[in-house]
C-alpha positions in Angstrom: 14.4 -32.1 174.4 18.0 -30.7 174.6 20.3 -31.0 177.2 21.8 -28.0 178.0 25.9 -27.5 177.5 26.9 -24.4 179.6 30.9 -24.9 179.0 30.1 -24.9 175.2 28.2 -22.2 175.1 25.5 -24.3 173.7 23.7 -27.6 173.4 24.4 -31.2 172.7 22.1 -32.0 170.0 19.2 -35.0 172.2 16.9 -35.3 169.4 16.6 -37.5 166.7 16.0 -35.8 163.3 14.6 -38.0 160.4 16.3 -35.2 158.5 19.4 -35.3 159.6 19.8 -39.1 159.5 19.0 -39.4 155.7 19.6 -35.8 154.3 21.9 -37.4 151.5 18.5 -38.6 150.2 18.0 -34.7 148.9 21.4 -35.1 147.0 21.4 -35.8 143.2 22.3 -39.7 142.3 25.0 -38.3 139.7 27.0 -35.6 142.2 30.8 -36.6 142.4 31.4 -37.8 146.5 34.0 -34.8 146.1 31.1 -32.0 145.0 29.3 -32.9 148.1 29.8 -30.6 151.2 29.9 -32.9 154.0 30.2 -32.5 157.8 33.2 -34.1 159.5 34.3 -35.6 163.0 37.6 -35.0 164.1 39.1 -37.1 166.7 35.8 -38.8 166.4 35.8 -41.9 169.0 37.5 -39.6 172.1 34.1 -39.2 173.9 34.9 -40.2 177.2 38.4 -39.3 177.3 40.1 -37.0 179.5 39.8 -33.1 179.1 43.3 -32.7 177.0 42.3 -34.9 174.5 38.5 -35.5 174.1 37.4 -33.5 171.5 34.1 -35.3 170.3 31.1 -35.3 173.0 28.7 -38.0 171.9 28.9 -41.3 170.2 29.7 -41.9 166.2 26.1 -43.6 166.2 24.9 -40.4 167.3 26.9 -38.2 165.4 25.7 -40.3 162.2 22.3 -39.7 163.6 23.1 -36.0 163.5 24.2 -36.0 159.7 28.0 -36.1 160.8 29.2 -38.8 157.3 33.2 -38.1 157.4 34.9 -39.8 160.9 38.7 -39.2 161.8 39.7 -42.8 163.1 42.7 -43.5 165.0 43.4 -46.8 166.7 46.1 -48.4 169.2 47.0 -51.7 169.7 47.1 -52.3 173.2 49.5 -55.0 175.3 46.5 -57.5 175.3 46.2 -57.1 171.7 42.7 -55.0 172.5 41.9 -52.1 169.5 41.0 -48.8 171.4 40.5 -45.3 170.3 43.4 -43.0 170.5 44.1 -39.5 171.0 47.9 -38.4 172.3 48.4 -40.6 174.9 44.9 -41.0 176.2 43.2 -44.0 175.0 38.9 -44.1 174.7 36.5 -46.6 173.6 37.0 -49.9 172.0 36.9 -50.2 168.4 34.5 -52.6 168.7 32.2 -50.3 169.4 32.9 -47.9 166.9 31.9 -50.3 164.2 29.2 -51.5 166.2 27.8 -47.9 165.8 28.8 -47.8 162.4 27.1 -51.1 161.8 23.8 -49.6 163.1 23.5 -46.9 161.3 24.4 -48.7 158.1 21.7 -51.4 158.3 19.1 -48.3 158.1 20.3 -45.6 156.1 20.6 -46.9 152.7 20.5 -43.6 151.1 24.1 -42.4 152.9 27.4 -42.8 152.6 30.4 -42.7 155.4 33.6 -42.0 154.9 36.1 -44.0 157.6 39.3 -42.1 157.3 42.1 -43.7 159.7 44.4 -41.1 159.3 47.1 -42.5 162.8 47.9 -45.9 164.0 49.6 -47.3 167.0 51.4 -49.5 167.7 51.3 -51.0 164.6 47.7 -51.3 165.1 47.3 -51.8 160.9 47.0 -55.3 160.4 44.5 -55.6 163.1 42.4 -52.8 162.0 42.0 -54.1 159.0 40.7 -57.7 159.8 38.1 -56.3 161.8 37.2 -54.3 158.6 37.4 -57.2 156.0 35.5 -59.4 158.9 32.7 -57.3 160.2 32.5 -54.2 157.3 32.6 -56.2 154.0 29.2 -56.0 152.2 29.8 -52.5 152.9 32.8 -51.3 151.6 33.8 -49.4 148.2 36.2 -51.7 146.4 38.0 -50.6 143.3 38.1 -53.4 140.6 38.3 -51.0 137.6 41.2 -50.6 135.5 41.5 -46.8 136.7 44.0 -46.0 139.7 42.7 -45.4 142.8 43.1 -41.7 142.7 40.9 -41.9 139.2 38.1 -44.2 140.6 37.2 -42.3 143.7 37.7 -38.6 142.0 34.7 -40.2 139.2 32.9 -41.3 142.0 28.9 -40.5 141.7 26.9 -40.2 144.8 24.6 -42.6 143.3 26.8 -45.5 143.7 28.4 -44.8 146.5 24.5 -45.2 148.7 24.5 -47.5 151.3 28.7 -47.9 150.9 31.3 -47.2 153.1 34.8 -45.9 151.8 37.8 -46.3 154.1 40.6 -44.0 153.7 44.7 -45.3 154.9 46.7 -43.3 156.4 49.7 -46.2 156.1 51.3 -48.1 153.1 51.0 -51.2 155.6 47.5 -53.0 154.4 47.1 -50.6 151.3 47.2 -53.4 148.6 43.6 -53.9 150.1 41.1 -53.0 147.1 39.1 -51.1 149.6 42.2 -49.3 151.4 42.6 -45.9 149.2 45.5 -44.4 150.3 44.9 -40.7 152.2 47.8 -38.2 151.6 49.7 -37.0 154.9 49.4 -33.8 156.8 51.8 -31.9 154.4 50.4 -33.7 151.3 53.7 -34.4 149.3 52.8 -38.0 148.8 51.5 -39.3 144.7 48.6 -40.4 144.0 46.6 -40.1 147.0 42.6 -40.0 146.8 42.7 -37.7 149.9 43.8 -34.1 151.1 43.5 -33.4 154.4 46.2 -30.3 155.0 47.2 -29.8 158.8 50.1 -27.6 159.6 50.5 -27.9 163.5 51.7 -23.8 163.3 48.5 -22.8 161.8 46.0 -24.2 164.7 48.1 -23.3 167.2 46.9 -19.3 166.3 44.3 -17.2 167.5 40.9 -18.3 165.8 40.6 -15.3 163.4 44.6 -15.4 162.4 44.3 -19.2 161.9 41.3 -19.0 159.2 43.1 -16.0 157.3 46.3 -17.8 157.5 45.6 -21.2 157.2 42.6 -21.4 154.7 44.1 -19.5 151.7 47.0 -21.7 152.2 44.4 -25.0 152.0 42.6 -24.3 149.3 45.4 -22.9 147.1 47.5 -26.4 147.6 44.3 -28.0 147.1 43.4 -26.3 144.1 46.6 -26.8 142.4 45.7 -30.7 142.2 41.9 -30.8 141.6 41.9 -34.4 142.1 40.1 -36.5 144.4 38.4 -35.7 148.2 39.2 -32.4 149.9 38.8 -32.0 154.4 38.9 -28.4 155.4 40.2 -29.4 158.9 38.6 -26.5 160.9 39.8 -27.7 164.8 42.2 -25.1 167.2 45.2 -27.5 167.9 45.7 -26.8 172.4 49.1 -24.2 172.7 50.2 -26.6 175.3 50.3 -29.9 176.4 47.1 -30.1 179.3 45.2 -27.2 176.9 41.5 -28.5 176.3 40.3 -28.9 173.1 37.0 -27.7 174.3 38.7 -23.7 175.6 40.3 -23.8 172.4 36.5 -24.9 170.6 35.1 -22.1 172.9 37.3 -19.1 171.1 36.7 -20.5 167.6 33.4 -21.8 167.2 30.9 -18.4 166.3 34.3 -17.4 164.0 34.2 -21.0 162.4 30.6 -21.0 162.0 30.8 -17.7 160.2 33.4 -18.7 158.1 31.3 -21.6 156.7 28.6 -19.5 156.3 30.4 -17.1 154.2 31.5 -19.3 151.7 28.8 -19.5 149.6 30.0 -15.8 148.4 33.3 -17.2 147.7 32.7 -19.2 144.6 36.8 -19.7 144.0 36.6 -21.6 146.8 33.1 -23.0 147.4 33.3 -24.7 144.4 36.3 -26.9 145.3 34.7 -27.2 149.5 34.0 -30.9 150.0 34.4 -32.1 153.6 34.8 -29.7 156.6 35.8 -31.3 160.3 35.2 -29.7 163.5 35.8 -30.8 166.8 32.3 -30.9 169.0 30.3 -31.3 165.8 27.7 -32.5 167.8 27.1 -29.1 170.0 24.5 -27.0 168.6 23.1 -27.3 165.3 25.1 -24.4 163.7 27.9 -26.8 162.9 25.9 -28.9 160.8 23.6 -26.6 159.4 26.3 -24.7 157.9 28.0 -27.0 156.1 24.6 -28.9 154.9 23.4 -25.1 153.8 26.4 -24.9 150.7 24.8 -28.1 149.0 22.0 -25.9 148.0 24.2 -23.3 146.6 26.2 -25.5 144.8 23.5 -26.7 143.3 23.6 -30.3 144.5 20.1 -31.3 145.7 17.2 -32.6 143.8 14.5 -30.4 141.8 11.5 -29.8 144.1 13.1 -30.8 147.1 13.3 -28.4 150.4 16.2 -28.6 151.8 17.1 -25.2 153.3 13.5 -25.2 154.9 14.7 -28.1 157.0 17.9 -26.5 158.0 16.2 -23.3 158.9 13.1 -24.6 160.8 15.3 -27.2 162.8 18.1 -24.8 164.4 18.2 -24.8 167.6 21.9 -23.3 168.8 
């Protein structure tokens, strides 16, 4: 059954896949984590939140359910020392309950592989965050005990032993010592040595949605290319013009462009080649946003011999 999402334009995604839940088990064991085209969450705990910021409209256990393996985390430290999801001011669900979700899905999908990347903390929210991780997320997480850097170990990365694992990215020197805290590169991506690039220049999604993909995307992947090293987000969200815009008005205008855009790069090999994770806000809406960026594993040549995967994608649409 699917529930019906008028203001979308689509549907929120009510049924439960085996497909979609374990669809890293098409993927070859020796694929590098950074070949793999994977579907991302941005703003990913704001279900729940007010119009201006929620940008996410079901849980991360359902979203992982979904086939949704890269989440944007942010978290504030509240007065009473409580860890909540935050977006701009407005302040969602407990933290708690993001790695209760997490947790879930772990324990059954041994084939998969989630990436946590806290790009924003609040009020210095870091040390916090990170106990939680060390005391509830441990047998989970990636560590790096090699002799390569950090940048080195996660760009050699094989799917294969990465299965099961969880790999937290850092948006923050504070806590980064951790052997399982890889450093994430900021928005403008002038720090060393980072093991992520996730590009966002405020200007760029604040454009129309056809201006923003010619503008912004060239721009992305030529920075991107120029260091070939380590994980890649295509972040593909509008960013509101003004302070009470919606994320979801802005979503509205860019979603059938977006869509077509992700399509479309599987006749772009300059840049298909080097596509790794794309986010989207509403991920869950429809199954277009999924499909498409599942769809470029097969034509980078990433799944198993003998195994259907378009068939799945193409049988199982229902936007």
């Amino acid at each position: 059954m699917l529930i019906t999402m008028s203001s979308c334009q689509g549907v929120l995604i009510n049924q439960d896949i085996p497909f979609y839940s374990e669809w890293m088990s098409y993927i070859e064991d020796d694929i590098l984590v950074k070949e793999i085209v994977i579907p991302g969450s941005h703003d990913a705990g704001t279900i729940g939140m007010i119009y201006a910021a929620k940008t996410q409209s079901l849980p991360i256990y359902k979203q992982l359910i979904d086939g949704v393996r890269y989440f944007d985390i942010r978290v504030e430290k509240k007065k009473n020392a409580e860890l909540v999801i935050y977006h701009s001011i407005a302040k969602g669900q407990t933290f708690t309950r993001v790695v209760d979700d997490i947790l879930e899905f772990m324990n059954n999908n041994t084939t998969e592989f989630v990436i946590l990347d806290f790009q924003h903390f609040k009020n210095e929210s870091m040390d916090d965050v990170a106990a939680v991780i060390e005391t509830r997320l441990s047998e989970y997480l990636i560590n790096n005990e090699t002799d390569l850097t950090d940048l080195d170990f996660i760009d050699s990365m094989s799917l294969e032993s990465a299965r099961g694992k969880i790999l937290i990215c850092w948006g923050s020197d504070v806590c980064a010592d951790r052997a399982w805290a890889f450093r994430r590169n900021n928005d403008s991506g002038t720090l060393e040595d980072t093991v992520m690039e996730s590009y966002y220049d405020s200007a760029y999604h604040k454009l129309d949605s056809a201006d923003f993909i010619s503008n912004a995307y060239p721009d992305y992947y030529e920075r991107y290319i120029k260091k070939d090293k380590g994980l890649f987000v295509l972040q593909g969200q509008l960013t509101a013009k003004w302070v009470l815009g919606s994320p979801l008005d802005r979503e509205i205008e860019h979603r059938d462009n977006m869509n077509n855009f992700v399509r479309n790069l599987k006749d772009k090999e300059e840049w298909l080649s080097y596509t790794n994770i794309i986010m989207r806000d509403f991920v869950n809406v429809g199954w277009e946003k999924i499909d498409a960026v599942l769809e470029l594993n097969e034509y980078k040549g990433n799944i198993k011999e003998g195994m259907d995967f378009l068939s799945n994608l193409e049988s199982l649409k229902s936007d």
